[in-house]
N, C-alpha and C positions, 0 to 999 in steps of 0.2 A: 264445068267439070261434072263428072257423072257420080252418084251417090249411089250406096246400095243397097239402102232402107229407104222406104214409102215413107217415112217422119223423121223428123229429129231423132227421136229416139231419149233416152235417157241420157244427159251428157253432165259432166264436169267438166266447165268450161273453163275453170284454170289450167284443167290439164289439155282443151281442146280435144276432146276426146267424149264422143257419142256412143253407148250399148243400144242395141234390142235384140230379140230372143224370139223366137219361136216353136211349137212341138212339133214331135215326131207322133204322127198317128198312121199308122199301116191301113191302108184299105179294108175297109169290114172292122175293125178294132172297136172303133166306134170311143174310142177316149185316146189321149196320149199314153203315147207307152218312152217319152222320154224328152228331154228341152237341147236346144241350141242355143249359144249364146256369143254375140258378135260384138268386136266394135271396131270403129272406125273414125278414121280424122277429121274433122268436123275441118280441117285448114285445105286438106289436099282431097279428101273422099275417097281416100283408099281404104279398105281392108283390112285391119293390122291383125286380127286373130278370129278364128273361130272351134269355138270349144263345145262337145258335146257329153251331156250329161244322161244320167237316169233319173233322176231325181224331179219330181213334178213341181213346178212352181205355181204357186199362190197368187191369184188372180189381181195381187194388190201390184203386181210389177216388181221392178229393181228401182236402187236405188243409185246413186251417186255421189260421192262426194271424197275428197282426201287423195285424191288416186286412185282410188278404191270403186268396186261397183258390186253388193250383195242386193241379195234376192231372200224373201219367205219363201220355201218350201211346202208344201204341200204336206202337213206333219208335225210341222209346230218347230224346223229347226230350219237355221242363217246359213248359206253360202257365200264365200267373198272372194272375189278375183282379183287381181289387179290389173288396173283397166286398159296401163299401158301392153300388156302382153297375155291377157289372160289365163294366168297362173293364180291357179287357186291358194289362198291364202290361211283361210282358216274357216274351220266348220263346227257352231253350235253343236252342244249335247241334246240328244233329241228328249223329246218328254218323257217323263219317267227316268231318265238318268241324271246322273250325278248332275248338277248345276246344271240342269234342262229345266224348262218350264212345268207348270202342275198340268200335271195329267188328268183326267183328258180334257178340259175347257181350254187349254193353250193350244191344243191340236188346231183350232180353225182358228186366225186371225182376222181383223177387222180388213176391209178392202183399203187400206191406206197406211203408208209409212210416211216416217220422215228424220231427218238429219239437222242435227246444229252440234255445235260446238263438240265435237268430237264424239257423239255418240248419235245411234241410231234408233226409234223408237218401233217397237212393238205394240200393236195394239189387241186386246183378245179377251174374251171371257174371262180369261184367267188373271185381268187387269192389265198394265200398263210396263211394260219391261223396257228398259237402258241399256243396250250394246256398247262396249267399247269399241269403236271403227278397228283399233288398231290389231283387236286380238280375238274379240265377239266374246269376250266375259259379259255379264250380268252386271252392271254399274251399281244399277237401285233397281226396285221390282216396288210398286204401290197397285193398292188393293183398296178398292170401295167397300167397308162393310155391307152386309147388303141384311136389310129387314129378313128374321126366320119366316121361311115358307112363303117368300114373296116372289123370287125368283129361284129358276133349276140351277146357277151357278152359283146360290149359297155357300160361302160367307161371303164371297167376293157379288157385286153386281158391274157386269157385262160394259166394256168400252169397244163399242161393235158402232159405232156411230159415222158422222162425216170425219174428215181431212183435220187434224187439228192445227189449231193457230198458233204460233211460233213467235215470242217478237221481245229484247229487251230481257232478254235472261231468265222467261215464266213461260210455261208450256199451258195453252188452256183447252178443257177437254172436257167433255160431258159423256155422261152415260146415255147408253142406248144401245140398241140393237137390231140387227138384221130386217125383223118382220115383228116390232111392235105388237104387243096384244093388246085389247083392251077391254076392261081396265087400263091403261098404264099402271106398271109395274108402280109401288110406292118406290120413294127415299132415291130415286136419281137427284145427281146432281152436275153442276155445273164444278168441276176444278183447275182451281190457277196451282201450277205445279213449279219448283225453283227447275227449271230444265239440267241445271247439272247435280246436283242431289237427290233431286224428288220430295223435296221436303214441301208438304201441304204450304202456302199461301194463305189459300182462302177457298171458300165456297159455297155455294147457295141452290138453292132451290130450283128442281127441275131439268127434265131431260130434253135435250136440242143440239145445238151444233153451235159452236163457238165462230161466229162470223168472218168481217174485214176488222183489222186492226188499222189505225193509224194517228196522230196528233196525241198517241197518250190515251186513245179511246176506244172500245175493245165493243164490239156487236156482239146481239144474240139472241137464239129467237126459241123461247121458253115453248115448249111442245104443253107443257102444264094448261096453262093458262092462252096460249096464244096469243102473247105479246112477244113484240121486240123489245132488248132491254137493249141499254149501251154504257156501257163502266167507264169511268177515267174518275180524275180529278175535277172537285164544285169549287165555285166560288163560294166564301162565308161571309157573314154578317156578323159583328162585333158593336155592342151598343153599350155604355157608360153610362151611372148617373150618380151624384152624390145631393142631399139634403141643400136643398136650394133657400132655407135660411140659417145665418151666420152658426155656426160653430167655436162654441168657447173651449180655446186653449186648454188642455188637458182633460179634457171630456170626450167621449166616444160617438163616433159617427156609422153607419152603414154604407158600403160602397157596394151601387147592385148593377148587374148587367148579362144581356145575353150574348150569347155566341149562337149562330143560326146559317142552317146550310139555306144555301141563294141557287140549288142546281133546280133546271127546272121541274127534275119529277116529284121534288119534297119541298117545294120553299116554305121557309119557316119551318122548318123540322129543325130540330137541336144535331149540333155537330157531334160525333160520338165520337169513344176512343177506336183504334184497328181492332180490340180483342170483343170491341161490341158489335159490329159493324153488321157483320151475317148476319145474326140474331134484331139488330135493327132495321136490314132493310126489308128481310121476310115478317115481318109484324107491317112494316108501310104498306107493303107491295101486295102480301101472298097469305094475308090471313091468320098467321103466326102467331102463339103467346109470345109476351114479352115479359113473363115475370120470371124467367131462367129454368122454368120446369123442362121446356122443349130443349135450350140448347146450354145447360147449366150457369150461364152467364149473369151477371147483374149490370145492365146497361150504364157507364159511363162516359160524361164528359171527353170534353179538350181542358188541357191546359190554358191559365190564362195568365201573362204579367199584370202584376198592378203598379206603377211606376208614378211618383208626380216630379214637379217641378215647382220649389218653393218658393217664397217672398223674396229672398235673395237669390234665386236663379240656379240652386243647388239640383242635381238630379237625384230623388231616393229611390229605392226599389224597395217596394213597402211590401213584398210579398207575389209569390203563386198560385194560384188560385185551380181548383178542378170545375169547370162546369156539370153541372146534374142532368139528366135524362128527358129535361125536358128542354135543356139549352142555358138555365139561368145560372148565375155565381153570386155569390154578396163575401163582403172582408170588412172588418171590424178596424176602421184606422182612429188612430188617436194622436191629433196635432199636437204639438206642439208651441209651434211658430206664428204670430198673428199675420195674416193677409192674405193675398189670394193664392189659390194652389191649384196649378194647372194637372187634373189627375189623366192619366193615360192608360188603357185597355188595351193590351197587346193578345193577338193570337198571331203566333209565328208561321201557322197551315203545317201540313203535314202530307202523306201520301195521299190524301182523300180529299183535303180542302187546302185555299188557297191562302193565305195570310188575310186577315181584316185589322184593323184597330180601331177604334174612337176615345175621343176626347171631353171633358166634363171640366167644368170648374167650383172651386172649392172658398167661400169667405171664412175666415176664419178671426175671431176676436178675443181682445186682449182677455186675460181671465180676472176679475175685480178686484181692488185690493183690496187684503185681510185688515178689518177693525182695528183701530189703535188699543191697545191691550190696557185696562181700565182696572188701579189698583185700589182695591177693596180693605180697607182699613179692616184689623180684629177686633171681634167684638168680644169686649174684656167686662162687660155686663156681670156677666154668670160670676168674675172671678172679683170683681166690686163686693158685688154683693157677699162673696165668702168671708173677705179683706172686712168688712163693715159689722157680719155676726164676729167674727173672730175677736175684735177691737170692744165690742159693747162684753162680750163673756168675760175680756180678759178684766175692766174697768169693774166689773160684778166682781170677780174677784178679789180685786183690790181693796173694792171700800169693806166688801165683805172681815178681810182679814183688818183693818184698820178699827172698825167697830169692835171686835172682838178683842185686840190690842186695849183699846181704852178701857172695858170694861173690866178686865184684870187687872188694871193698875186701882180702879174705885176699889178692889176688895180689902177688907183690913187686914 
């Protein structure tokens, strides 16, 4: 069968159904003075419409997806047909109107769009815009602060970059621009965006392109520095140790242990919590403070269980634990029970690491028995000797008055 575009074209293959476009430039004009826009069955290679505009379209192409097939404009505003019949659907408020993009850094677009879950991305000076496919509203609009006087699109800094990467329900994107100056610009960054909110993820250091994703693991190649990085999920390491001689029953022990990421570009780095994470790997990587002045933060731990298993086979869960900044924990247990105690070190992993635990053992002995309690007779000394003056004073008086009896009766 015969076809009537040179390429595929833009298609939506649910609907089987290919666009492309071309302008209208009058001999001697020397630019477009207006666009065409075509689609055809991708099943049979007919024809099904062709529609002509005035309107100049934006070198990033059309898109597809939904039924649907819009276009950037050349202006900073969205056209959408539908693809089955090319009937215009709905059209963007252009810049400077009402729910239009900011004026003028939205006016040029980056050379690249794209489509997921129901809306359409914008890329532009003016930051990062959310299309509803079905209506062309404004979803979410996010904006890179950008350093005073560092760049001309002040307060915002410029996402004029590659093709962004799509995958798992995170949009990832970094700053940059058309024709780079240098210096590079400060304070780009690399961002993971929630693609149907726009709600910040995460983000780090440095301006590039957001690579291949795949197994969970996201490429990307820092223009800063001139490394490749690659994001996903590390293995951890989990290490246990309790006082290796006996422990008497009701007395206090130390239980100490790390937690340590196993990925290859930190091994033996401490596992950090998600709200540490930025501010940790730019101190590994990129030269960074790490005492929270740069990213206000105070770097912590993972979680850790402390769990044992006693002389009688009981399970306790002796506590929670946070690991510290530089990977360690310690917990303050106090037995009980005489004999041995299987103690267990749990990290459950998280978005960033994978689960580890280890295991330690514990003797534990009987605590001595209390002295037989030893009764001490009173000592009646002091009250003898009262009993013994009292006795001789009272016998002085006796004979006292005795003596003095008889001598009254001598008198005549």
């Amino acid at each position: 069968m015969s076809y009537p575009f040179n390429s595929v074209g833009t298609a939506d293959y649910e609907k089987m159904i290919a666009v492309n476009y071309g302008s209208i430039t009058p001999a001697g004009a020397g630019s477009p003075q207006g666009q065409f826009v075509m689609g055809a069955s991708l099943t049979t290679g007919a024809l099904l419409w062709n529609v002509t505009i005035n309107d100049i379209f934006f070198p990033s192409g059309l898109v597809a997806d939904h039924g649907k097939v819009a276009v950037r404009v050349l202006g900073g505003w969205w056209d959408c047909w539908n693809i089955q019949n090319g009937q215009l659907l709905w059209q963007t408020a252009k810049p400077g109107q009402t729910g239009g993009e900011s004026y003028p850094w939205g006016d040029f677009g980056a050379y690249t769009i794209a489509s997921y879950g129901g809306l359409i991305y914008d890329f532009s000076w003016a930051g990062i815009y959310a299309l509803d496919w079905n209506t062309g509203d404004i979803a979410w609009h996010f904006m890179a602060p950008s350093a005073p006087f560092e760049f001309a699109t002040y307060p915002s800094m410029p996402f004029f970059s590659n093709a962004p990467t799509i995958a798992d329900g995170k949009l990832y994107y970094a700053n940059g621009e058309h024709s780079p100056t240098e210096p590079l610009a400060r304070g780009w960054r690399l961002w993971c965006l929630n693609a149907t909110s726009g709600e910040l993820e995460w983000d780090l250091s440095g301006g590039g392109a957001a690579g291949a994703i795949a197994d969970g693991y996201l490429t990307y190649d820092n223009k800063y520095d001139g490394y490749m990085y690659v994001f996903g999920k590390g293995p951890s390491e989990t290490t246990v140790t309790a006082p290796q001689t006996a422990i008497t029953a009701g007395t206090s022990a130390v239980i100490l242990g790390t937690v340590l990421d196993k990925s290859p570009a930190q091994t033996g780095a401490a596992c950090v919590s998600r709200d540490s994470m930025t501010a940790y790997m730019e101190y590994l990587h990129m030269q960074k403070p790490i005492d929270g002045f740069y990213h206000n933060v105070t770097v912590t731990g993972v979680p850790v269980s402390l769990d044992t298993i006693d002389p009688n086979n009981n399970y306790v869960h002796l506590g929670t634990v946070t690991s510290d900044a530089k990977g360690n924990f310690g917990f303050v247990w106090k037995p009980t029970i005489p004999g041995q105690h299987k103690i267990i070190a749990t990290f459950s992993g998280d978005e960033s690491y994978g689960s580890s635990m280890a295991t330690t053992y514990a003797a534990v002995s009987e605590a001595p028995e209390a002295p037989a309690e030893v009764t001490i007779p009173p000592d009646n000394s002091g009250t003898y000797a009262t009993y013994s003056t009292v006795a001789i004073i009272a016998a002085i008086a006796v004979v006292g008055a005795v003596l003095a009896l008889l001598m009254l009766r001598k008198r005549p």
